[in-house]
C-alpha positions in Angstrom: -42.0 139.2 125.6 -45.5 138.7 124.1 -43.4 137.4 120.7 -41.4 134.9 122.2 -44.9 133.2 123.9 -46.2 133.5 119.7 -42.9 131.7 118.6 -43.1 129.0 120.8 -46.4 127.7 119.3 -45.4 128.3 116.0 -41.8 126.8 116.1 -43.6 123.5 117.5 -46.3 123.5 114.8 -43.2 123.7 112.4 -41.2 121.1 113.9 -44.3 119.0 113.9 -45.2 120.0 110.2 -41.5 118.9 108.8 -41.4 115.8 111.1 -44.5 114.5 109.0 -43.1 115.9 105.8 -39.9 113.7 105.9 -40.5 109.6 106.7 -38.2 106.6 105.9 -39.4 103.3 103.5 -37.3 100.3 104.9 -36.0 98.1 101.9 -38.2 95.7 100.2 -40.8 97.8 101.2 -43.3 100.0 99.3 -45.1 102.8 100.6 -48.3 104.1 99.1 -49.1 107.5 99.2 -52.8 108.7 99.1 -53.5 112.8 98.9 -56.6 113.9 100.5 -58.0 109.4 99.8 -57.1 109.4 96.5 -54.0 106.8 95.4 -51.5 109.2 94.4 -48.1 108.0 94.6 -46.1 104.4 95.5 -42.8 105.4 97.3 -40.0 102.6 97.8 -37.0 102.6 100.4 -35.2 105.3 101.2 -35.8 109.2 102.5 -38.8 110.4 101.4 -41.3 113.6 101.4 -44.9 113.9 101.4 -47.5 116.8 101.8 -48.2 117.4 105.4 -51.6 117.3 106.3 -53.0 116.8 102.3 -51.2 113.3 102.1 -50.7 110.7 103.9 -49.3 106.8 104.0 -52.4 104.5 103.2 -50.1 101.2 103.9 -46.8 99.4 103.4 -46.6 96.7 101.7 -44.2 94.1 102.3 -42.3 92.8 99.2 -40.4 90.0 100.5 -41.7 86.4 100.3 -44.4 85.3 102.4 -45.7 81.5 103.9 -49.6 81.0 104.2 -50.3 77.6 106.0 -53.4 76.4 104.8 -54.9 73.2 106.5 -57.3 71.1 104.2 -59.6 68.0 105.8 -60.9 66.0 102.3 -61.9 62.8 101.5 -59.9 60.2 99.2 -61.1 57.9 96.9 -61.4 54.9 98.5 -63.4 57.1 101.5 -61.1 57.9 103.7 -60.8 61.5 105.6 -57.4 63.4 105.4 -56.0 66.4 106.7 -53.3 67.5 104.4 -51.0 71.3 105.1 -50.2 73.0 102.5 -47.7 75.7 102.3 -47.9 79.0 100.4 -44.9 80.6 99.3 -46.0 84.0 97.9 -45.0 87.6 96.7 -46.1 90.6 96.3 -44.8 92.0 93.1 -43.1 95.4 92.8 -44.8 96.8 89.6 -48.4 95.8 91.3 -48.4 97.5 94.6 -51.5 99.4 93.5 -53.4 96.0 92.4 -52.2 94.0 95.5 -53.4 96.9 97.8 -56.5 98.0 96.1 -58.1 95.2 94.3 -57.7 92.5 97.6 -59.4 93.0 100.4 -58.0 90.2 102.4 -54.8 88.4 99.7 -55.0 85.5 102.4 -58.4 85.0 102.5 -58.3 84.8 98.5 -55.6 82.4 98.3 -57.0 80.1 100.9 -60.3 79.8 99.3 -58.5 78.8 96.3 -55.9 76.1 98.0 -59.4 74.8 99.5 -61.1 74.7 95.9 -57.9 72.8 94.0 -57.4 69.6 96.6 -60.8 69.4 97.4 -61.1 68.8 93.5 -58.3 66.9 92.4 -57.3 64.6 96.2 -61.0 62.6 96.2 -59.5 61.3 92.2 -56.8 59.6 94.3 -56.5 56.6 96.9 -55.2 57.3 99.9 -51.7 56.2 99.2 -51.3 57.6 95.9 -51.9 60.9 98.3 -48.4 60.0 100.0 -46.9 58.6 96.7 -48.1 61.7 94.8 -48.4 64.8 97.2 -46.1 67.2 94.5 -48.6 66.5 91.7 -51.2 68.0 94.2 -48.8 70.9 94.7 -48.2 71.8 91.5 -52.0 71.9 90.9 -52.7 74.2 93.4 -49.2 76.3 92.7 -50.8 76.1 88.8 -54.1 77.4 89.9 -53.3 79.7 92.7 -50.5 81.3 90.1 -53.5 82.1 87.0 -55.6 83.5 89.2 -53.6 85.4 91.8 -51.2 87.0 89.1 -53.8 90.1 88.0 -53.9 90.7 91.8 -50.1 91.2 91.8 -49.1 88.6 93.5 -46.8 86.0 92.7 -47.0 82.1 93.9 -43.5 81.6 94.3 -43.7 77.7 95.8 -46.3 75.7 97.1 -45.4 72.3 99.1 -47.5 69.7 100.7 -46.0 69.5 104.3 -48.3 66.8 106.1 -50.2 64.3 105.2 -52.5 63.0 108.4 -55.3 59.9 108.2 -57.5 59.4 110.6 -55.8 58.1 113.1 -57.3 54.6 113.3 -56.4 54.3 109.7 -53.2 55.5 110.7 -52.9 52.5 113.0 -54.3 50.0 110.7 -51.4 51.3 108.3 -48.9 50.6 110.8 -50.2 46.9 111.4 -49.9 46.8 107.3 -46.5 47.8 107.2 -45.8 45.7 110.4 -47.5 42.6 109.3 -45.3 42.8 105.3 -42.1 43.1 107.7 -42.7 39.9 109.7 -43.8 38.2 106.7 -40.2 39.4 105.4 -38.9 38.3 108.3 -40.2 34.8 108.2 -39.2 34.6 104.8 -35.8 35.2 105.6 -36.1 32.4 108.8 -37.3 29.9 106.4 -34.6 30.4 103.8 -32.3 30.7 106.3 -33.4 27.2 108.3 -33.8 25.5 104.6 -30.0 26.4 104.3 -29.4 24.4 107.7 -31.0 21.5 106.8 -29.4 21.3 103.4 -26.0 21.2 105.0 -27.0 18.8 107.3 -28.1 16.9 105.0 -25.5 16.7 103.3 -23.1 16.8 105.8 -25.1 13.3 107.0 -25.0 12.2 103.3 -21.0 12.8 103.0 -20.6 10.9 106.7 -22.6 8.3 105.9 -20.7 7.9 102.7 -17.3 8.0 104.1 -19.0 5.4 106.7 -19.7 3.2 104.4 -16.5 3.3 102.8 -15.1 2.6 105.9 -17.1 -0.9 106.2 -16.9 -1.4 102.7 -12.8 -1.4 103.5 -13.1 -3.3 106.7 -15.1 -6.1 104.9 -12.4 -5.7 102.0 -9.6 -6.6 104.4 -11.5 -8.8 106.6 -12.1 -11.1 103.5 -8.2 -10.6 102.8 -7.2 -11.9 106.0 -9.4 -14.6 105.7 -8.1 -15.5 102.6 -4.6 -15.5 103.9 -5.4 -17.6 107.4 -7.3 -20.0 104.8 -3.7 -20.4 102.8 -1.8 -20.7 105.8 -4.2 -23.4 106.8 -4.3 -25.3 103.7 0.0 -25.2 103.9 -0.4 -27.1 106.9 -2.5 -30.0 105.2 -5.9 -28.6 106.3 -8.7 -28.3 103.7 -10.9 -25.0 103.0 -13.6 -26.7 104.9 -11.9 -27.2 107.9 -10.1 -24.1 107.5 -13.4 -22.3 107.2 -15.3 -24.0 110.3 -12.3 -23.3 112.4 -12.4 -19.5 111.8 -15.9 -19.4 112.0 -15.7 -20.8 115.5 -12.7 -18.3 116.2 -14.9 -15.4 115.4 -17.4 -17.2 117.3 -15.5 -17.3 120.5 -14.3 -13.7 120.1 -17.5 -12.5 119.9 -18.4 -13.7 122.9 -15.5 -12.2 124.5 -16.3 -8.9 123.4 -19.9 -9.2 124.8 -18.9 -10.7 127.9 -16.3 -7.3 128.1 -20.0 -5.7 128.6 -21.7 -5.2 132.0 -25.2 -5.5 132.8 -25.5 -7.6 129.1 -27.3 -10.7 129.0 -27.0 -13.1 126.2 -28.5 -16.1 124.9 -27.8 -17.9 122.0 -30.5 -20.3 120.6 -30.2 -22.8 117.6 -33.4 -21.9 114.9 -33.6 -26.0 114.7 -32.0 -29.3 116.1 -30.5 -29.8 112.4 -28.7 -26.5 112.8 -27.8 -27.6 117.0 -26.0 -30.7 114.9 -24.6 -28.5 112.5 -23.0 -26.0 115.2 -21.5 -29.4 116.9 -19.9 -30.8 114.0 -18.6 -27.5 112.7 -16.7 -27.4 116.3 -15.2 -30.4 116.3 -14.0 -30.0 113.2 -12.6 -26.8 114.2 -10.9 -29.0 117.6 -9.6 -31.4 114.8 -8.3 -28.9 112.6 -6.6 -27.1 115.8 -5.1 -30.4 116.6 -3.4 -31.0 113.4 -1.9 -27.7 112.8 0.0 -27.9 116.9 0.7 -31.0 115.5 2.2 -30.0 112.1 4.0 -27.1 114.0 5.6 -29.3 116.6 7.2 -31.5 114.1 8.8 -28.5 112.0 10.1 -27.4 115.7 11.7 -30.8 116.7 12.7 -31.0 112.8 14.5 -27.4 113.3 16.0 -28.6 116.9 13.8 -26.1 118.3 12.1 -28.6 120.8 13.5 -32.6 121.8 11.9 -35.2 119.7 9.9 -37.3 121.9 10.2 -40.7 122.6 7.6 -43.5 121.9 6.3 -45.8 124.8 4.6 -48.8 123.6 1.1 -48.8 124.0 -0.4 -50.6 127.1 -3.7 -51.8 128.4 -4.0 -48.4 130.5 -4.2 -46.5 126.6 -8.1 -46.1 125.8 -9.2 -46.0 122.1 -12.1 -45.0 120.5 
């Protein structure tokens, strides 16, 4: 009985003894071994044995890639503060495990300090939009720099990306006013160009109409002066001269325009000679319009009686009671 209390203890100190012999590396993972402190072995995924007690895992060390947000507050060129993010794609690499562990105290630390030294030196060279405009020239400046120096550490600077890009943020709002201020000035641009258009057409459109318009009067006159000319032959068939003729339409034309105005409500009208010569003038003109009117009933009547159209008339003698001027 006394051996089986002794093999307890010592089956539980061997359990416990192969339990730290045996340990698993997961993949893209490398384990370094130190025996007693000292660096003695790098292990990488799989089953693996160690010394129980002598050695022991110091660290593992992750071999995938890695992001390090660094945020950097600088000044530009033309003065004005900026915070800018840059992003650190990095690696440790698998045939410096021993460097990346042992020579770095803090990697992240290291590479900041260097992010901070590179756009601090080469973002106050530039004006605050050529920041925007040229944001992967500052990456590849600090990737360049971060890449030379971190590379006898073991690590590898796979990418690095500027990610933001923030102003103070009243230049920030003065930079929207700018942009806003260019659009509206677009914007006008297009109003003008667009009202210009307008007025061109209507212009024109008023230039064709008052084209055809006067092409209309132009005809009207065109056959006005026709007709006149024909009424003044027809008149001179029936023995009346061109100044008669013409007196008498001018009176027509006269009278018709008087008709037309008196066709007009709430239109007054008055008609006053420029001089007593021209009074006379009017007065002769219509008489000899009353004359000429006379003679052509009187020319008509005959060709009717002459055609049988109307009795001829007879002839009374003339008596006392006939008045002659």
């Amino acid at each position: 009985m006394a051996w089986f209390v002794l093999l307890v203890p010592f089956l539980i100190i061997v359990f416990i003894l192969l339990f730290s012999t045996f340990f698993i590396v997961k993949q893209q993972t490398a384990a370094v071994i130190e025996t007693f402190g000292k660096f003695s072995s790098i292990r990488n995924s799989g089953l693996q044995l160690k010394i129980p007690i002598v050695q022991r895992i110091a660290t593992r060390m992750n071999l995938k890639i890695q992001q390090l947000d660094v945020l950097v507050e600088t000044k530009t060129k033309d003065d004005v503060f900026v915070k800018l993010k840059i992003s650190v794609q990095y690696q440790v690499r698998k045939d410096k495990v021993y460097d990346a562990f042992y020579m770095l105290q803090n990697p992240h630390d290291q590479i900041t300090s260097y992010v901070f030294d590179v756009v601090r030196a080469e973002v106050p060279k530039m004006k605050l939009d050529d920041v925007f405009e040229r944001k992967d020239d500052i990456a590849i400046a600090v990737k360049t720099e971060l890449n030379d120096a971190m590379v006898e550490y073991g690590y590898d600077i796979i990418k690095t990306l500027v990610t933001d890009i923030d102003p103070d943020i009243q230049v920030k709002a003065a930079m929207n006013r700018i942009n806003a201020a260019e659009r509206e000035k677009v914007a006008a641009e297009y109003e003008a160009e667009a009202e210009r258009i307008k007025i061109v057409a209507k212009a024109r459109a008023e230039a064709e109409s008052k084209r055809l318009q006067g092409q209309g009067i132009a005809d009207q006159r065109r056959e006005i002066a026709r007709g006149l000319e024909e009424s003044v032959d027809v008149l001179n068939n029936v023995g009346i001269n061109s100044q008669e003729a013409s007196a008498l339409i001018v009176v027509t034309q006269h009278y018709d325009t008087l008709q037309s105005i008196g066709e007009e409500t709430n239109t007054n009208l008055i008609l006053l000679p420029n001089s007593p010569q021209a009074g006379s003038d009017m007065l002769n003109d219509m008489i000899a319009s009353f004359v000429a009117s006379n003679q052509i009933g009187e020319q008509m009547k005959k060709e009717n009686e002459a055609k049988g159209i109307l009795p001829k008339k007879k002839r009374r003698p003339p008596s006392d009671d006939d008045v002659t001027f």
